[in-house]
C-alpha positions in Angstrom: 108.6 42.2 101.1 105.6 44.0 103.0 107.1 42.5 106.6 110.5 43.6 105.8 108.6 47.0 105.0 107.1 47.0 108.1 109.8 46.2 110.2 112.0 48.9 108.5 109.2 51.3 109.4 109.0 50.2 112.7 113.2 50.3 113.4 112.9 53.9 111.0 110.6 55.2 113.6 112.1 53.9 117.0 115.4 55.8 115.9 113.9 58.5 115.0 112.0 58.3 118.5 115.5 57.6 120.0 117.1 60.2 118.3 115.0 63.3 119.4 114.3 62.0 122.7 118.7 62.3 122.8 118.6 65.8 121.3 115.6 66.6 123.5 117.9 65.8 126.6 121.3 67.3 125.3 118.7 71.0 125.0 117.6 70.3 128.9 121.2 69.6 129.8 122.5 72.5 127.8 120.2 75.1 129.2 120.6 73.6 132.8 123.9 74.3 132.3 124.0 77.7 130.6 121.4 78.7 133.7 124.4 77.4 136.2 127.2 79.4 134.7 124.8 82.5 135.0 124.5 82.1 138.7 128.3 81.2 139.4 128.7 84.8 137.3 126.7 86.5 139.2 128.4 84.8 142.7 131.8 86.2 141.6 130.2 89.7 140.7 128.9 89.7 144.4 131.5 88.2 145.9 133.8 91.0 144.5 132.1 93.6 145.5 133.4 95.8 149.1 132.0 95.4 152.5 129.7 98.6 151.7 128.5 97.6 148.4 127.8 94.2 149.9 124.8 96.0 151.4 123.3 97.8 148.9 119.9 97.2 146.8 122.0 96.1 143.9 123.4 93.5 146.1 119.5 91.9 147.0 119.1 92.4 143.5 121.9 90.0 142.8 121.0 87.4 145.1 117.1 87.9 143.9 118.3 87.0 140.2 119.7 84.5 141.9 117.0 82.7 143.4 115.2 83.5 139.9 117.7 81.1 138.5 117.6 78.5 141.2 113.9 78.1 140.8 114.6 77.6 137.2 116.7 74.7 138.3 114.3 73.2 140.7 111.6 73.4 138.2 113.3 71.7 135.7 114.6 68.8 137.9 110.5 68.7 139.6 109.4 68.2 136.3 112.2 65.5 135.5 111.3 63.7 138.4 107.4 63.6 137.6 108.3 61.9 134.2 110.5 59.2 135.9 107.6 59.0 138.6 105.3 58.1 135.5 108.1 55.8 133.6 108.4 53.9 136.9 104.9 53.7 137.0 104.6 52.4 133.4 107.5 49.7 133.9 106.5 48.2 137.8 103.1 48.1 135.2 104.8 45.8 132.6 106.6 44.1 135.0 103.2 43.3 136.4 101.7 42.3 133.1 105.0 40.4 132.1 104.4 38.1 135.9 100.9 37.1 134.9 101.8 36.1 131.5 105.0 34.0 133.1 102.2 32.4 135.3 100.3 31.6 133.0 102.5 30.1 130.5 104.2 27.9 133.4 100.6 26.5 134.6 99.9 25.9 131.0 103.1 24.2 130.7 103.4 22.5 133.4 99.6 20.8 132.6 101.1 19.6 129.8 103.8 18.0 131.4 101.6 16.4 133.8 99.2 14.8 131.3 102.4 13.5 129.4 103.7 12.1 132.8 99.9 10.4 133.1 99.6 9.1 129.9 102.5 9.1 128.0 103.5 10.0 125.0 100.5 10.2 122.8 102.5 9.5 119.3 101.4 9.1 115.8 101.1 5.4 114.7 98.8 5.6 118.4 96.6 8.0 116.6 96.1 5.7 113.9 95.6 2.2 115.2 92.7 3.7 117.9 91.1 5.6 114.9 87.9 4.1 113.7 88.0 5.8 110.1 91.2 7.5 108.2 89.4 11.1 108.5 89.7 10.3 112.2 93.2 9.5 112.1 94.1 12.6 109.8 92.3 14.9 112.4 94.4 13.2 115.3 97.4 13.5 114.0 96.6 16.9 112.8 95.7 18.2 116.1 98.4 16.3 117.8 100.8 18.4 115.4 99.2 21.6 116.3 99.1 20.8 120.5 102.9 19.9 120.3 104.1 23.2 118.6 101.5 25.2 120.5 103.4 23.8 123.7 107.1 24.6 121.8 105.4 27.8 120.8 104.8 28.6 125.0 108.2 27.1 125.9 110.3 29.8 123.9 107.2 32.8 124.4 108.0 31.8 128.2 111.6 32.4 127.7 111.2 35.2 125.9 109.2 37.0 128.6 111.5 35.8 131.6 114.0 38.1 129.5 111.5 40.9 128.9 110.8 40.5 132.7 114.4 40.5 133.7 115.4 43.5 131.7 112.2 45.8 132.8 113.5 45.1 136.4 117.3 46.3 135.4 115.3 49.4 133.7 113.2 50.2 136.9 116.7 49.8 138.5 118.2 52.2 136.2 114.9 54.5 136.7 115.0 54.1 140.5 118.4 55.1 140.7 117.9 58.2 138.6 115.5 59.4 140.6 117.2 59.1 143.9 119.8 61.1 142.2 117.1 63.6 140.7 115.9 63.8 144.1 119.1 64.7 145.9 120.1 67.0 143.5 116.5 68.9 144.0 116.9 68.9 147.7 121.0 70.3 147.6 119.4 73.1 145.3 116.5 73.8 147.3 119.4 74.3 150.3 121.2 76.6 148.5 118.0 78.6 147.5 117.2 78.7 150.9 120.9 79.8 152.0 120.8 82.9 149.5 117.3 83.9 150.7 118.9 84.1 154.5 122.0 85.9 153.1 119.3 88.2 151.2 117.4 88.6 154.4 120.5 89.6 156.7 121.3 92.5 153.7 117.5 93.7 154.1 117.9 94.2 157.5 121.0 96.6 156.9 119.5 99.1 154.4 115.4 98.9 155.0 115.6 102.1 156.4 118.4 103.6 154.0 116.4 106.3 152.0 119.7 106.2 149.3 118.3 102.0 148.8 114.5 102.5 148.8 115.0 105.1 146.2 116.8 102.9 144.0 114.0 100.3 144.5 111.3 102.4 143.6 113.2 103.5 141.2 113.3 99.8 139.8 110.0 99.3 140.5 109.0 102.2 138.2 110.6 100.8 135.3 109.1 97.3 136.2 106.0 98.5 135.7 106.7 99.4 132.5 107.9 96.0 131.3 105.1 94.6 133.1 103.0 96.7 131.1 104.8 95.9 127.8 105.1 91.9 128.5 101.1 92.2 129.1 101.0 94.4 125.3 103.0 92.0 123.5 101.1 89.0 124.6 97.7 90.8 124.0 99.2 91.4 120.1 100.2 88.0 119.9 97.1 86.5 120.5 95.5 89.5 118.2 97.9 88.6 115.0 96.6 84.6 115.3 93.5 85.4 115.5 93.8 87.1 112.4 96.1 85.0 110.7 93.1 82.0 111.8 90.2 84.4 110.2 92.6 84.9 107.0 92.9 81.0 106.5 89.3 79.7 107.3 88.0 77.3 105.3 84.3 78.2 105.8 82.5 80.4 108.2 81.3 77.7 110.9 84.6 76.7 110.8 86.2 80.0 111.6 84.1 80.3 114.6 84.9 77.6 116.1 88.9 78.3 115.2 88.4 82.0 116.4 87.2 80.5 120.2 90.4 79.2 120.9 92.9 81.7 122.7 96.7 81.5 122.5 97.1 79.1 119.4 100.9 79.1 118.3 102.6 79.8 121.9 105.5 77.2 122.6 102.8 76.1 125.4 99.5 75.6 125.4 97.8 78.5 126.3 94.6 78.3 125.6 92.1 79.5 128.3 89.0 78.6 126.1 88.3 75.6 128.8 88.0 77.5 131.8 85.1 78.9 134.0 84.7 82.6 133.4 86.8 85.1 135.1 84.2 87.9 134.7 82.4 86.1 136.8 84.5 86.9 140.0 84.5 90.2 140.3 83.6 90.9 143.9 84.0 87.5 145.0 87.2 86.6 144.2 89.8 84.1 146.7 92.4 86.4 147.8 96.3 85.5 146.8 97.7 86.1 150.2 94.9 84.3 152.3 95.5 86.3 155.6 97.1 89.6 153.7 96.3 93.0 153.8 96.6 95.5 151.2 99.3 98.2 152.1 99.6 100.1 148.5 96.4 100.7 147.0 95.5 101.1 143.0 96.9 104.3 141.6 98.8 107.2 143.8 100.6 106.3 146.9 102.6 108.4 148.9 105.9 107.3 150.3 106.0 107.5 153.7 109.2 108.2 154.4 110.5 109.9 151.7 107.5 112.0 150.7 107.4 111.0 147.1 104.4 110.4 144.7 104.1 106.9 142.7 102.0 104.8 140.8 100.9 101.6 141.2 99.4 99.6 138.6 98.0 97.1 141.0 98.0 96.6 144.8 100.7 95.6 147.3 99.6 93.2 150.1 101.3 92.3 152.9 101.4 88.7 154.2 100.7 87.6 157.7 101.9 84.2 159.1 101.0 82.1 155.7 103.2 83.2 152.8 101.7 81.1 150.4 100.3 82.6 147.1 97.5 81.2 145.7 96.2 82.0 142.5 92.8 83.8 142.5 91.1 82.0 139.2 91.5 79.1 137.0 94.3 79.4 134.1 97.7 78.6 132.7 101.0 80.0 133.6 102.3 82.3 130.7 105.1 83.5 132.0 107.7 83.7 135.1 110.2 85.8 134.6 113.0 88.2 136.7 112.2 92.2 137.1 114.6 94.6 139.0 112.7 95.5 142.2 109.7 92.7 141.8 112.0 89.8 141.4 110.2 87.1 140.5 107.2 88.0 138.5 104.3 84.9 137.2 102.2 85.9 134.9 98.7 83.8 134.8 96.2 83.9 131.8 92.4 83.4 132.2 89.3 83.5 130.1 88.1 86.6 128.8 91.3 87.9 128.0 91.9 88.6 131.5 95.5 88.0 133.2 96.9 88.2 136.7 100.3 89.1 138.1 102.1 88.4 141.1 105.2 89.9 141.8 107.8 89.6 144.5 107.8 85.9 145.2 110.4 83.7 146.1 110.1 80.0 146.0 108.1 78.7 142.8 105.9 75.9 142.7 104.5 75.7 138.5 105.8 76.1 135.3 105.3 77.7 132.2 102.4 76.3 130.5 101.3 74.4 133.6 97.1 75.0 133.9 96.2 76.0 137.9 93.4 75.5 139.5 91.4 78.5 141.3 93.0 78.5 144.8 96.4 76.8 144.0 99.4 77.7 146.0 102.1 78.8 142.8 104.6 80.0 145.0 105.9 81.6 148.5 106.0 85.6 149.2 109.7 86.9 148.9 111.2 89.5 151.5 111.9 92.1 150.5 112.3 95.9 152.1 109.2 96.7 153.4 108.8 93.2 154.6 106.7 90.0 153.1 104.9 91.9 150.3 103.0 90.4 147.3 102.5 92.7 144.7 99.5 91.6 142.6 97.7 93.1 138.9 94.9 92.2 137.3 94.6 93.3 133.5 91.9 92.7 131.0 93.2 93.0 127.6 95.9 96.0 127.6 93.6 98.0 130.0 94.6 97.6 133.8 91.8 97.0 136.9 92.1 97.7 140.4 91.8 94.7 142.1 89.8 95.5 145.5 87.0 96.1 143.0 87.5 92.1 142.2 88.9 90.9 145.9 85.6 89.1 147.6 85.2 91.1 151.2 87.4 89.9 154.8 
């Protein structure tokens, strides 16, 4: 009764297993999809615009959601292909395993075939006659018994793991194959990203010095900020709200202090920064994002060249020179990459001490939500955009915004 209540435990919980890992996939494929459709909608909306409107700010703004999207598809299939990295790793390790134990059942085997061949067939009534007292003969026979089924027993266990063996190799088939395809796919998306950003880049060209365009894009900009801004409030509140709900539901006080350290509890990632080095300790010293870049926007009021107008930036804009990767400027976790009109993509990264970074107007993503960088990791690729390869970059603490030379380490 308690075996067949194990093994009905066992079976309960492999199809359970089985059963969200299936409705786990059908959500991935689902949202893959959904993501797909979105970009074919906004192909035909482009591709029925006029001549004219085909160069227009709206029109990089289409093909900038665009790429948004596309990344979204690479990132998901990168990450798909690092789990079938790992299951191929796990099943070339069991095949591994499953060889040894073949090779060692066969010499154990085929030792025992060999003393049989030598000596033949050590029976019974042997065990008897050459005993000197019936205990003797008992044990003989006894042991006899026990050597004979041991070798049955490693005659079907060998069997059984020639199976096993031959059915991991049809799974590392099956895994191989699917990451050959994962791969493919990955690369004919990565193609198409890098078509849209040339078709992006040939628009650019037409309106960079239309004063009708770069009003709409500071325009955008403007409200960007804003959302940038809220995004950065909302998350604050969030973390402010757990941290009360935590206090309200301690147990004890030592308790609650240790619950209180941890940052970003409840987020469908982990979040918490509570790990890290301290980001205070930067300021003045920290790694630039754009390694060779130069800061063409400063903190606070600028003044368009061109078209004489006054705006604010809530962080700095910095141009890239002949390296275009981004690095991130201080150890954290990605908690959030999202689309905004005239920044395109936008990562948020958060960092101890409540502080958070922002880097805006990229093109070509390299992490993911919830995915913990390293001080100095490239996250991504500058985007073009009117005014050429320019990063914009924020650094808040809490809701309150800081201007970043004063945290930049001096060129």
């Amino acid at each position: 009764m308690v075996a067949y209540l194990k093994y009905f435990l066992v079976a309960s919980f492999l199809l359970i297993n089985s059963f969200a890992q299936s409705e786990n996939i059908q959500k991935k494929e689902s949202e893959l999809s959904s993501i797909k459709k979105e970009i074919n909608n906004l192909e035909i909306e482009l591709a029925a615009k006029s001549a004219a409107q085909k160069k227009s700010f709206e029109a990089v703004e289409n093909l900038t959601k665009q790429n948004f999207l596309l990344n979204k598809v690479i990132s998901q299939l990168r990450t798909e292909i690092n789990k079938t990295n790992e299951e191929i790793k796990n099943i070339e390790r069991k095949i591994s395993e499953t060889e040894t134990e073949i090779e060692t059942l066969q010499k154990n085997y085929a030792n025992y075939i060999r003393a049989i061949y030598k000596k033949g067939e050590y029976n019974e009534l042997e065990s008897l006659v050459d005993a000197e007292t019936v205990q003797q003969a008992i044990m003989r026979t006894y042991y006899l018994q026990v050597f004979a089924d041991k070798r049955t027993e490693d005659l079907i266990k060998l069997q059984s793991k020639k199976d096993e063996l031959a059915e991991s190799k049809l799974k590392l088939k099956k895994e191989r194959d699917k990451k050959l395809s994962l791969v493919e796919e990955k690369d004919s998306e990565k193609k198409t990203l890098a078509k849209k950003l040339d078709e992006k880049k040939s628009i650019i060209k037409s309106i960079e010095k239309n004063k009708t365009e770069l009003k709409k894009n500071i325009a955008a900009k403007k409200e960007s900020q804003i959302k940038i801004e809220n995004i950065i409030a909302e998350m604050v509140l969030q973390e402010e709200l757990r941290k009360k709900e935590q206090f309200a539901s301690m147990d004890n006080s030592m308790e609650g202090e240790n619950n209180i350290k941890e940052e970003n509890v409840g987020y469908e990632y982990d979040l918490s920064t509570s790990s890290f080095t301290s980001f205070a300790a930067l300021k003045g010293k920290m790694v630039w994002p754009l390694y060779k870049g130069k800061i063409i926007r400063k903190f606070g009021e600028n003044k368009h060249k061109s078209l004489k107008t006054i705006t604010m930036n809530y962080g700095v804009d910095i141009k890239a020179g002949n390296d275009k990767n981004v690095h991130c400027v201080g150890e954290g976790v990605v908690a959030a990459i999202d689309w905004l009109p005239g920044y395109g993509n936008v990562l948020i990264v958060s960092h101890k001490n409540n502080y958070r970074t922002v880097y805006g107007h990229v093109s070509e993503i390299f992490v993911t939500e919830g995915e913990k960088v390293k001080s100095g990791a490239v996250i991504a690729v500058v985007d073009e955009g009117l005014d050429g390869y320019v990063l914009h970059f924020e650094i808040w603490n809490g809701r309150d915004k800081q201007n970043p030379e004063k945290w930049l380490g001096k060129k």
